[in-house]
N, C-alpha and C positions, 0 to 999 in steps of 0.2 A: 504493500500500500504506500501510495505518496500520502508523505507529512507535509505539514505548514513548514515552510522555509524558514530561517531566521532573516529578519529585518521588517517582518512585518505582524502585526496582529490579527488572528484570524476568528469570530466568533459565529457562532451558528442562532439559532432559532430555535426557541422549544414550542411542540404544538401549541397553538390557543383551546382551552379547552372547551369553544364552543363550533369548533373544528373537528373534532374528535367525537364521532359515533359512540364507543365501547370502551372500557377501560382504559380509561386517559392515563391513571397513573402509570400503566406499564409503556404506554408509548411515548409519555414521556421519556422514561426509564431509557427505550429503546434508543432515542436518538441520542439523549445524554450520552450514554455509553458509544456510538458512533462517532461523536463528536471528539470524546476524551481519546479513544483508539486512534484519529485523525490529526491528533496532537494540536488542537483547537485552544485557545486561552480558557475561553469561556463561551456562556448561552445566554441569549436576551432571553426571561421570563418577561410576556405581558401581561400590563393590570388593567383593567378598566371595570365599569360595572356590572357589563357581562361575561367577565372571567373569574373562575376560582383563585384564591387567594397565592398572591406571584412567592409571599416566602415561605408558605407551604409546600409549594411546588418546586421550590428550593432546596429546602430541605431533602425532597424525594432525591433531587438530583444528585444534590450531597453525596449522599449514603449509595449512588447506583455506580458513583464512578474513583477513579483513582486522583486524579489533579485539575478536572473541568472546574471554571469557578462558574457562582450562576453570575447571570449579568442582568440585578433586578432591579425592575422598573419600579418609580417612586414615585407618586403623586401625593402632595402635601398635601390635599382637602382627608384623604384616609387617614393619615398617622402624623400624630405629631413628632419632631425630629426626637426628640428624648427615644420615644418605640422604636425607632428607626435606625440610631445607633447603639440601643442595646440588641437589637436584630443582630448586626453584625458584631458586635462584640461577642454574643454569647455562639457563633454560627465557627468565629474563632476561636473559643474557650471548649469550645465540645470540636469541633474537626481540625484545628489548625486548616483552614482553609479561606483561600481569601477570596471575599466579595467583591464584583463591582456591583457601580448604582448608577442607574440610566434614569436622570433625573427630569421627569416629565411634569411640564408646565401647564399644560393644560389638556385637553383631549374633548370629546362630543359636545356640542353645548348643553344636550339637552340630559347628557351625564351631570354636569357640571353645576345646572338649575337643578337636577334632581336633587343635590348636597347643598342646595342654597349657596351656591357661587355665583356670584355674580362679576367678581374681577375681574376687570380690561386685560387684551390681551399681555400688553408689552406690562402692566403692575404684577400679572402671575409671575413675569419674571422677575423683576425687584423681590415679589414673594419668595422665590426659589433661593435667590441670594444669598437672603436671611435664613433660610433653611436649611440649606445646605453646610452653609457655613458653622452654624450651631453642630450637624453632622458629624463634619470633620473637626468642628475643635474638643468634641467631646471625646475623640477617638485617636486623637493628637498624645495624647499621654502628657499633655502640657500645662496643666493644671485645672483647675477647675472654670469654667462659660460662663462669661455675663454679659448680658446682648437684649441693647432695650433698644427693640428696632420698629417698624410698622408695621408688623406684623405678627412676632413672637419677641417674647420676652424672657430671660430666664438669668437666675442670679445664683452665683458659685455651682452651677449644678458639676457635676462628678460621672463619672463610667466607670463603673462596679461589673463584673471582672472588665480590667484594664487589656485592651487589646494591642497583641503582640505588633512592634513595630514595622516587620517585615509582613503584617498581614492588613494594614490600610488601605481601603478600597480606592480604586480607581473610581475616578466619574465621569460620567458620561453626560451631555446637556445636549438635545435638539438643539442644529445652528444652524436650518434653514433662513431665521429669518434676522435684522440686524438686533432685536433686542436678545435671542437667545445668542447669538454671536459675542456678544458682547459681555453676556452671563458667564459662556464657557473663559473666555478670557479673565475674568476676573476672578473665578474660580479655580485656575487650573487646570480644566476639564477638558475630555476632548470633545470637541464638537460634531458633532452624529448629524450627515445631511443623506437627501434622498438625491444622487448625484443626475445633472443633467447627459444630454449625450460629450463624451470623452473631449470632441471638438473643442466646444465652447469653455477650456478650460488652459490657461496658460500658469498659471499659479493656484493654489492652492487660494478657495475666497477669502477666508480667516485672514489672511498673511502669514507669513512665515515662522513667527513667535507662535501661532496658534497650531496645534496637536488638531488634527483633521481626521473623520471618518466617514465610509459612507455604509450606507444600506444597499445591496444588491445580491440579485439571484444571480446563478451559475447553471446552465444549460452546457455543459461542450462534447464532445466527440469527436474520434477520427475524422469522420465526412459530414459535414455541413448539412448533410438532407438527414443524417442519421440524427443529429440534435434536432435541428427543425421540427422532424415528426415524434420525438419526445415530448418537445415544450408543446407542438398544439393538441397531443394527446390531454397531456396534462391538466394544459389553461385552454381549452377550446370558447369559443367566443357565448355569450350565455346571456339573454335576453335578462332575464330578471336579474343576474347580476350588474348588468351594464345600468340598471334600474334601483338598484340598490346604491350604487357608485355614485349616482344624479344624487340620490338623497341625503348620502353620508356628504355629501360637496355642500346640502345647503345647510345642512348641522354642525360645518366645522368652518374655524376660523384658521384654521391652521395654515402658513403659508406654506410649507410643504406639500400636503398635500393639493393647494391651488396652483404650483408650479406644476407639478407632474399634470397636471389635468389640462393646460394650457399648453404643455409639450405634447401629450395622445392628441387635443385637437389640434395640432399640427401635422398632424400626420410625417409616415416614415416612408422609407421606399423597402419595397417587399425582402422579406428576408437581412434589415439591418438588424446588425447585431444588436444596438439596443433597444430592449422591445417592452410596451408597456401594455400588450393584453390583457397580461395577468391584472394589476390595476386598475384598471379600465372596465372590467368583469366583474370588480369586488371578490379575488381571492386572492391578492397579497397585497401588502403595504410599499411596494418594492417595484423599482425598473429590475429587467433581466439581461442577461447577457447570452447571448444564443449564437452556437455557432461551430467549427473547429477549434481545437486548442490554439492554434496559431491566432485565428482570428480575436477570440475570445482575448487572449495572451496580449495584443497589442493594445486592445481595447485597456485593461487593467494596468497595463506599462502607461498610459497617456495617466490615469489617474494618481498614478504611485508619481510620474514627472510632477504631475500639478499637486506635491503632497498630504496626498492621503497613504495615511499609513497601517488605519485600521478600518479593516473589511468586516461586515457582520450580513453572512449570508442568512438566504433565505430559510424557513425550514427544511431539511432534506426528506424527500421522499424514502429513499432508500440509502444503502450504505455508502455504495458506490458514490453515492453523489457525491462528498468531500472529497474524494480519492481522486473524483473528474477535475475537480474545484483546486484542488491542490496542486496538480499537473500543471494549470492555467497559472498559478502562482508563480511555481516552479522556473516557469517559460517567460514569465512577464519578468522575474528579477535575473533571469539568465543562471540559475541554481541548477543541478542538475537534474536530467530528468531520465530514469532506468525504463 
């Protein structure tokens, strides 16, 4: 099996489990375990109001694998930061194993109104700030938080067990748009975009101080019609989907997702490598990448030029798919490839 190469980060997808027919906790289990085999960093867990809870689904992944970390999503209207850093404190005091946290600002509106939020978009971020930052200092081992800010407040608080310093979470912050941009910079974090096509892309948007990622699927193959007829098995074009897509467009504010929406109506020419069916259908969150490994390969080299450095693929269907995925890697850093 091809591994992730070094020089860059590679994280996977764990099902949604409103995605999942039957026994979600083992297919969860399944792909964790694929992922960890694949020598993957970690897995995004998502949370919204219609998924089971992301650090339970954590935990499962914990215990299913050997060095996978999860990679969990965090929305401040759920848990206040104090739950959130003993999360991960106590996730290191029982596995030695360390967290990220993919630190999500806002998500549906009518999720949002359901929790009696009303918060402008670019103030969730100021919100997150504040949040985040109580986060990390509580897990800093630096003393005790006091942070009387617009939004939380808290004075000498303490992390009871104290978490180990090799195991402090990475962050992650949505940077499609310039007030999350601006969040991951001032936090340290990397900035997690849903990437336009390869072209349009000379430097990395952040600039060069800013840690860049994107979100994409992996499609590849020997021969170019051999991937093609995978991905439209897979995401074939779906009337109610494409209907569902219109409606989650007028429930969100998200500028992510209005950029992708604004590149599908632009249409592509048949068979470009990056492809936004699957999107566009309402069954991923994600542009894809479709094609031969060469082709696929240079498309991912134009990203890694305009610095991005961490990948967080789509969920894998089967095992093979990182092993396809990591080839592509492989080829795009010039690593070798058996």
């Amino acid at each position: 099996m091809h591994t992730v190469p070094e020089g860059i980060h590679v994280f996977t997808t764990c099902p949604p489990s409103n995605r999942v027919e039957s026994d979600y906790l083992e297919r969860a289990r399944e792909v964790a375990r694929w992922s960890d085999a694949a020598g993957c960093t970690g897995i995004l867990v998502y949370t919204d109001n219609g998924l089971v809870d992301p650090w339970l689904v954590s935990d499962t992944i914990i215990r299913a694998t050997e060095a996978l970390s999860p990679l969990v999503a965090v929305q401040p209207v759920y848990l206040h930061p104090y739950a959130v850093a003993k999360m991960v404190a106590s996730f290191g005091y029982f596995y030695g194993r360390r967290v990220y946290l993919n630190m999500v600002a806002g998500g549906f509106t009518n999720d949002l109104l359901a929790l009696g939020d009303e918060t402008p978009h670019d103030r969730r971020y100021d919100r997150l700030r504040e949040y985040t930052s109580i986060i990390l200092g509580l897990l800093s081992n630096e003393g005790p938080v006091t942070l009387d800010g617009d939004f939380y407040a808290v004075k000498a608080l303490k992390m009871t067990p104290p978490l180990r310093d090799d195991l402090r979470p990475g962050v992650f912050v949505s940077g499609s748009s310039p007030a999350g941009l601006q969040t991951a910079r001032e936090l340290g974090a990397v900035a997690v975009q849903y990437p336009k096509p390869p072209e349009e892309y000379d430097i990395a948007p952040g600039g060069p101080a800013l840690d860049t990622g994107i979100r994409i699927g992996i499609i590849a193959r020997e021969s170019a019609e051999e991937a093609w007829t995978i991905a439209r098995q897979r995401f074939p074009e779906d009337r109610k989907g494409q209907l569902t897509h219109k409606l989650a467009m007028k429930v969100s504010d998200s500028h992510w997702h209005q950029q992708l929406s604004d590149l599908g109506r632009e249409g592509a020419a048949a068979e470009n490598p990056y492809w936004l069916v699957p999107f566009e259908n309402y069954k991923t969150f994600c542009p894809y990448l479709v094609g031969t490994y060469e082709t696929v390969a240079a498309v991912v080299a134009r990203y890694l030029t305009a610095g991005f450095g961490t990948f967080i693929l789509d969920v894998p269907t089967e095992a093979d798919d990182l092993d396809h995925a990591n080839r592509v890697f492989r080829l795009a850093l010039g690593a070798p490839v058996a």
